[in-house]
N, C-alpha and C positions, 0 to 999 in steps of 0.2 A: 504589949501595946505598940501599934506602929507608929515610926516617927512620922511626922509631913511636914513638907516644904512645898514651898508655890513654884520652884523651881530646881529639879533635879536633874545634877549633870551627869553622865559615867562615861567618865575617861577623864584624865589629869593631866592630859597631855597639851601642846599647846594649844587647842581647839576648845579644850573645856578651862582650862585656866584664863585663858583669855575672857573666854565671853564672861564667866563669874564674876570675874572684875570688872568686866564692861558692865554688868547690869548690876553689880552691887552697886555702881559709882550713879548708876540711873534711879537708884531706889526701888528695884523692882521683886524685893520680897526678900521673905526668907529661902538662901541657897544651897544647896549642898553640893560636893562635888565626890563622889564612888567611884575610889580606883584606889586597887592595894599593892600599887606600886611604890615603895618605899625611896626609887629613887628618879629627880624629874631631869632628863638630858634636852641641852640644846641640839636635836638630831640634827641640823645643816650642818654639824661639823664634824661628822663619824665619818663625811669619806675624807674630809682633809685627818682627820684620824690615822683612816688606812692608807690616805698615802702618804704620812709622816710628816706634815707639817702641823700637826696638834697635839696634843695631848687632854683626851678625851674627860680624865678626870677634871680635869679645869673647869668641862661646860658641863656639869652637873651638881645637883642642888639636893639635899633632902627635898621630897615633897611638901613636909609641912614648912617649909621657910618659903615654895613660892604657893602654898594657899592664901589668897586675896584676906586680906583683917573684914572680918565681919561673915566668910563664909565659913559651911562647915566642912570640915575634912570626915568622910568613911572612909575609914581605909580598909577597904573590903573590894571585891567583885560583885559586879551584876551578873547573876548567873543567871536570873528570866525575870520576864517582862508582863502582867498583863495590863493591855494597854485599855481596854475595858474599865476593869476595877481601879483604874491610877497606881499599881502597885509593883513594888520591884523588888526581887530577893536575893540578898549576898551568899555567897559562896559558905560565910556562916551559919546561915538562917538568918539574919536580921530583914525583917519587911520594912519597905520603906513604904509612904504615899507621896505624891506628889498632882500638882495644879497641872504642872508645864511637864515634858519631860524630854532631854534634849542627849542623843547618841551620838557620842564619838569617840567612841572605843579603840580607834584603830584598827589596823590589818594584823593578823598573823601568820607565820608562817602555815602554809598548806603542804608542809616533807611529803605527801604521798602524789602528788602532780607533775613530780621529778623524780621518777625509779631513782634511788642509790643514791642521790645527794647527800640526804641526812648521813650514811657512811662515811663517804666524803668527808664531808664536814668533820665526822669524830676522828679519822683519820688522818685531819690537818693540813688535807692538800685542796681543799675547797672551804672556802669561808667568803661572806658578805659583811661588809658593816651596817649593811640593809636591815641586817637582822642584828640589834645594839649588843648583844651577850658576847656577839663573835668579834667586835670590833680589834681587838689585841690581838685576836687569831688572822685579820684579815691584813693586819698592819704587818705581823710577825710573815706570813705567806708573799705578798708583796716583798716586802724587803730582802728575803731569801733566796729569790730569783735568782740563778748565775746565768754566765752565758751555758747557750747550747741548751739551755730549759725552753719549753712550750707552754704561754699563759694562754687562757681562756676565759674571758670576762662576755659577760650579755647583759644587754639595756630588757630588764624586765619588763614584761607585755602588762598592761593598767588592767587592773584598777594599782598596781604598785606606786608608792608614791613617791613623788619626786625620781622615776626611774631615771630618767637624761641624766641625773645626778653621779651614776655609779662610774661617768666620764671622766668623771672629778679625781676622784683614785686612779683608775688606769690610766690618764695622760700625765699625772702627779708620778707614778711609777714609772711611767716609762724615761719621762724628764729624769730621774735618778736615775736610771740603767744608764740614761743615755751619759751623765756627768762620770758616770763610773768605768764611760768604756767600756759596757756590754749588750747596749742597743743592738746594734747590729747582731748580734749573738744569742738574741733571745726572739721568739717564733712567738707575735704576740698575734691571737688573733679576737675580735669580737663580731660580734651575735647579736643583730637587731632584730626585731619584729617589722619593722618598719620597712620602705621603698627604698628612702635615706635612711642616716642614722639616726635623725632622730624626728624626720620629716617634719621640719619645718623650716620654709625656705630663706626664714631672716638670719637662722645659723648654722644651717649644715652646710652653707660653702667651707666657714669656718672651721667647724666640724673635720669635716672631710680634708681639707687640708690639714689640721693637725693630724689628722691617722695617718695620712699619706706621709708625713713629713717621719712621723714614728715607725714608721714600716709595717703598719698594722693591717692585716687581712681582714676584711669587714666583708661578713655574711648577711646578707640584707635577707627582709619576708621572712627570716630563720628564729625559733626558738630554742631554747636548749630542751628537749625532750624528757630524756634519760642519760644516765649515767653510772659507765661502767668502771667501777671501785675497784675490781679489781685486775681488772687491765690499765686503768686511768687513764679512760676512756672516755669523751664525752661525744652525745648524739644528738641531733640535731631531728626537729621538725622536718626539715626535706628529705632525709633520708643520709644526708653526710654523716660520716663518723671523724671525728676530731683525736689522733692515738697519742701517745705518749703522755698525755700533760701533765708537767708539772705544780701548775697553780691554777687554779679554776675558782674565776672570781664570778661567779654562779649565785646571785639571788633569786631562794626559791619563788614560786607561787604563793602568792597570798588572800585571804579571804578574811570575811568578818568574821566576831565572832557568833559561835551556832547560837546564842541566846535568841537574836536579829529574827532570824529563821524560825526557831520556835514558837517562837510569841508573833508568828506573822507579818513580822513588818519588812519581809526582806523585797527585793525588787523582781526574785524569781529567775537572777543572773547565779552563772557560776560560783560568783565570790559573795553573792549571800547582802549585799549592801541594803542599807535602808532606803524604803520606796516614798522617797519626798519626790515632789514637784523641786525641779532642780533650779525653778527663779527664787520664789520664796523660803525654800529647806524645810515646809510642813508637810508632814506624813501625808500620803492621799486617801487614805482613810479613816486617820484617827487625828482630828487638828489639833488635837491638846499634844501631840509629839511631833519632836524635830530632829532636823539632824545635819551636821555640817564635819568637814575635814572630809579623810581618808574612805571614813565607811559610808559614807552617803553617796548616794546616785543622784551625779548632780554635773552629769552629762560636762566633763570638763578635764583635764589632765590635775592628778592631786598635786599637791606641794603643800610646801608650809608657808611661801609666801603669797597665797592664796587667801589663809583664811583670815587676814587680815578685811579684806574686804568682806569676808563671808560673816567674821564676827560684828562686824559694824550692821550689815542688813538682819542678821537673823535676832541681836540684841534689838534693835527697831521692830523689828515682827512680833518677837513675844509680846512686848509691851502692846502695839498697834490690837495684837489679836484680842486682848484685855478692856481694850478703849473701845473694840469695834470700828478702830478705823483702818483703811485700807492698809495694804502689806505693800513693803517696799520691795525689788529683784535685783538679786545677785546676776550680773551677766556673764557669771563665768572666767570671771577674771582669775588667772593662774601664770605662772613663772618658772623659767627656765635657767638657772647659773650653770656653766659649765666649766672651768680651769681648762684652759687648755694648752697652756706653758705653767711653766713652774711660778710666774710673775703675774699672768694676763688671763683674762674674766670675758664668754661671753655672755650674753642676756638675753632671754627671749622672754618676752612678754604678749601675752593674747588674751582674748577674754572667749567664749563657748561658740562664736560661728569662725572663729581662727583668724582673726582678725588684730591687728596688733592695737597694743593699748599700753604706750611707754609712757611711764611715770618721772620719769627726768626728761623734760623738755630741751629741743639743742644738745644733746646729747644722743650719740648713736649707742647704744648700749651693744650692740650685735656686733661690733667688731673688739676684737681685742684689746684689751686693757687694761693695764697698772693699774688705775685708779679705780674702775669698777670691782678689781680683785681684792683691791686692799678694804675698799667699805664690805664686800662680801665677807672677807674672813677678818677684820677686827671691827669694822662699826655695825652692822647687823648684830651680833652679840651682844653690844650695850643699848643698842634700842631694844632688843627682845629682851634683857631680863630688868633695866628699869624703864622700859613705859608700857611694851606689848603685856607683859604679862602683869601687868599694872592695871590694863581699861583704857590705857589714855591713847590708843593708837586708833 
């Protein structure tokens, strides 16, 4: 017999936890949330992870302690979708049905878009906390650096999320080399996609001057290609070859997962996202499906302090679509944090035509900051695990 719910979420992450809560607290049906993920992390803190000011274990939860009271947890996978029939089926066999049906699966790694990384990686001298499993390995490769070693870290090309992120650790690391008296002695270089580092003009002055201040080589337009494991080796989109290195903080490619693709709803990009109208987050061709976070094309840089706005409009949609009255628009609003001293925080904030959209008024968030650091790494935590992932946000 198949179960139904008026509203089925898959993913447990904080895009589907959120809005469950956001719309159980609305009354808007029976919920479910499908992800057989046994364990739920606060990810904004796996780069301060890797670059050693956390400890990871802290910001994670059993999954069933942050299921909202009143939803239900499958702890299973969505392996396919048809969007047709309302129905979805776990990794076990279990079919589910559902009214609503709402993706946000997140990214995974895509190991075959990087020749030789996955080696890397099992070999210990390339790791991401991009990728959560690795985060001790990424922490343990950072910290190991002596002088006279060659790092190689890259601002992953999007749909990656929160890629600016991966700053956070490199200039976290390098702030320790430099306390340790080995800055000067370690060949750090990074790998952007971008014109700037991270092309956006409210903080890559800043940017750029922490790298310059770190002695950091910054390859701009570049990605990391391939990589050569067994020379430790890393290659580059233009044609550079990067030799000796010892740490390659290298996060892979990532993509939805193939269910997306299967069951037709992907957007016909690369990485397979689901094909919403990126105001509203409803499928363009199936309106009883939606989709918000990482896997949706929703024409915007990801993050996770993004979907706070995203869960507020898309919790208003399903309902609206229910009532038949008009759907509210997400404009794209997404967020940039970057550590760039061991102490000091910048901010970018924009919403989808690049345009800035600061949330603390009187406050310049883009230049560096004690205070915006310290809410970054201790007050954001306690708003995300008692109110975000509560509904009340």
């Amino acid at each position: 017999m198949t179960e139904q719910y008026d509203i089925l979420i898959v993913g447990g992450g904080n895009a589907g936890i959120s809005l469950a809560a956001k719309l159980q607290r609305d009354g808007a049906g029976r919920i479910a949330v499908a992800d057989g993920q046994q364990l739920h992390r606060y990810r904004p803190m796996l780069n301060y992870a890797a670059g050693g000011q956390a400890d990871m274990a802290a910001f994670e939860r059993p999954m069933r302690a942050v299921i909202p009271d009143g939803v239900e947890w499958i702890p299973d996978y969505v392996v396919a979708v048809d969007a047709e029939e309302r129905t979805a089926v776990t990794f076990t066999g279990l079919t589910v049905g559902f009214r609503h049906l709402v993706l946000c699966p997140g990214l995974t790694p895509w190991w075959g878009a990087i020749d030789g990384l996955r080696e890397a990686y099992g070999a210990g001298w390339a790791a991401s906390a991009h990728v959560p499993e690795y985060v001790d390995s990424a922490r343990a490769l950072l910290a190991g650096v002596a002088a006279g070693d060659r790092v190689v870290a890259n601002v992953p090309a999007e749909p990656s999320s929160c890629g600016g992120t991966v700053l956070k650790a490199l200039f976290l690391a390098c702030a320790a080399w430099e306390r340790a008296g080995i800055l000067a002695d370690v060949d750090v270089h990074l790998v952007t996609p971008y014109a700037r580092i991270l092309d956006r003009q409210t903080i890559d002055d800043a940017l750029a001057d922490a790298a310059a201040g770190y002695g950091i080589h910054v390859h701009t337009g570049a990605e990391v290609s391939a990589v050569d494991h067994e020379a430790r080796g890393v290659v580059l989109s233009t044609g550079e070859q990067i030799a000796d290195v010892a740490a390659a903080y290298v996060t892979p490619v990532v993509h939805a997962p193939e269910f997306i693709t299967e069951a037709g709803l992907e957007d016909g990009g690369a990485a397979g996202l689901v094909a919403v109208d990126p105001e509203t987050m409803r499928h363009r061709l199936y309106p009883h499906v939606w989709a918000l976070g990482d896997a949706a094309a929703l024409d915007t840089r990801p993050s996770g302090g993004a979907l706070r706005r995203q869960v507020t409009v898309l919790a208003q949609n399903i309902q609206a679509a229910d009532a038949g009255k008009p759907l509210q628009e997400y404009d794209g609003y997404t967020v940039i944090p970057v550590m760039v001293t061991r102490d000091e925080l910048v901010l970018d904030e924009h919403v989808r035509d690049g345009s800035e959209d600061r949330s603390i008024p009187g406050v310049d968030v883009t230049k560096p900051r004690r205070s915006t650091a310290a809410f970054d790494r201790f007050g954001q935590p306690r708003i995300y695990w008692q109110r975000l992932l509560k509904g009340k946000v």
